[in-house]
C-alpha positions as CSV (number, residue, x, y, z in Angstrom):
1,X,-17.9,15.1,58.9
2,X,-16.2,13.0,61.5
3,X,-16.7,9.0,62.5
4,X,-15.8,7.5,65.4
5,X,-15.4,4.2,65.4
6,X,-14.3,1.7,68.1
7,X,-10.2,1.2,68.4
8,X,-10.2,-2.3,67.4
9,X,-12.1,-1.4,63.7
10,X,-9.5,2.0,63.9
11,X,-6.7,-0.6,64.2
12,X,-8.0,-3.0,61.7
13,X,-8.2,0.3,59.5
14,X,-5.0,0.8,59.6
15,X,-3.6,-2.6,58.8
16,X,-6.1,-2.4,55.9
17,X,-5.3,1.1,54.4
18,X,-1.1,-0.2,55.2
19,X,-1.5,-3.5,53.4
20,X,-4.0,-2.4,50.0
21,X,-2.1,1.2,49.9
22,X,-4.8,3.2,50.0
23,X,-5.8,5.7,52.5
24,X,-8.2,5.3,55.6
25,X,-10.1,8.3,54.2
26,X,-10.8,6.5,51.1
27,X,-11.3,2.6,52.8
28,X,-13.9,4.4,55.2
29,X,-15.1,6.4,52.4
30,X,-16.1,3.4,50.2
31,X,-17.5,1.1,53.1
32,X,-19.8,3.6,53.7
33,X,-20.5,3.8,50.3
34,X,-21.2,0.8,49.7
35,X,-23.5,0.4,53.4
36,X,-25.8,3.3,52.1
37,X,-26.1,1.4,49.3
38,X,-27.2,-1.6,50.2
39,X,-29.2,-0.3,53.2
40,X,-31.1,2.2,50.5
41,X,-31.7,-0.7,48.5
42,X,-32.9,-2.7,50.8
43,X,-35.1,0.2,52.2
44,X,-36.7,0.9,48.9
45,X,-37.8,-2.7,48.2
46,X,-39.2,-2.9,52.3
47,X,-41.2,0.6,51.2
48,X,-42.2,-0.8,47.9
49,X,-43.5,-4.2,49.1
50,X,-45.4,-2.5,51.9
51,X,-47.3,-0.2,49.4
52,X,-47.6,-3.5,47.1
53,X,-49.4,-5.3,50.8
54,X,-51.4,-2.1,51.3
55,X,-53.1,-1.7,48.0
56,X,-53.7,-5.8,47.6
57,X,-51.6,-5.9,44.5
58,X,-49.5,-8.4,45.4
59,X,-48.7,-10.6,48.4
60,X,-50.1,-13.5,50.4
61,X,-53.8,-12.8,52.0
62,X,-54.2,-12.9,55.5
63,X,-56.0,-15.6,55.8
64,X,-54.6,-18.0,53.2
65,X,-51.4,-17.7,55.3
66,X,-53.3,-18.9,58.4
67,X,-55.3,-21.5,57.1
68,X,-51.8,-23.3,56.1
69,X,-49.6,-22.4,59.3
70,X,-52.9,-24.2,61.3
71,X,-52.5,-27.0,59.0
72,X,-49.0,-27.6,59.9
73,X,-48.3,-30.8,61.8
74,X,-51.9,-32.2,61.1
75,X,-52.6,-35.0,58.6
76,X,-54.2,-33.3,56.0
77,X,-50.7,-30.3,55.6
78,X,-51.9,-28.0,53.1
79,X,-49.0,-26.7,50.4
80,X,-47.7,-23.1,50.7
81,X,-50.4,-20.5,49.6
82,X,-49.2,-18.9,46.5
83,X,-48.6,-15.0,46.3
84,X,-51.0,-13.1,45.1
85,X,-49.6,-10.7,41.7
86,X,-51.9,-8.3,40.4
87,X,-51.3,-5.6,38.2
């Protein structure tokens, strides 16, 4: 596989790999670790709460949320609607 990255993050590399004593190939290798990590993490939970929305097992109804944002800035404010958990 090969990466390019921008000269300045090449140069920070460097300074990086020089000053922990560790290798460029293994500082790139663990930041991209660690960013397919996260990002698959927070992918599954996107994926997961979208099926949750979807079948009406949890989540805020449409509505609900609509009836409060109208409210806002009126007398009569109404409180946050409160999400929906079924199981």
């Amino acid at each position: 596989m090969t990466v390019r990255i921008p000269l300045e993050i090449s140069s920070k590399l460097d300074g990086l790999a020089r000053d922990t004593k560790r290798s460029k190939a293994y500082l790139a290798g663990e930041a991209i670790s660690s960013y397919v990590e996260r990002n698959a993490w927070q992918i599954a939970r996107i994926k997961e709460s979208l099926e949750d929305a979807k079948s009406g097992t949890a989540g805020i109804p449409h509505a609900e949320m609509e009836r409060w944002v109208k409210s806002w800035g009126t007398n009569n404010e109404l409180p946050p609607p409160e999400p929906v958990h079924r199981v």
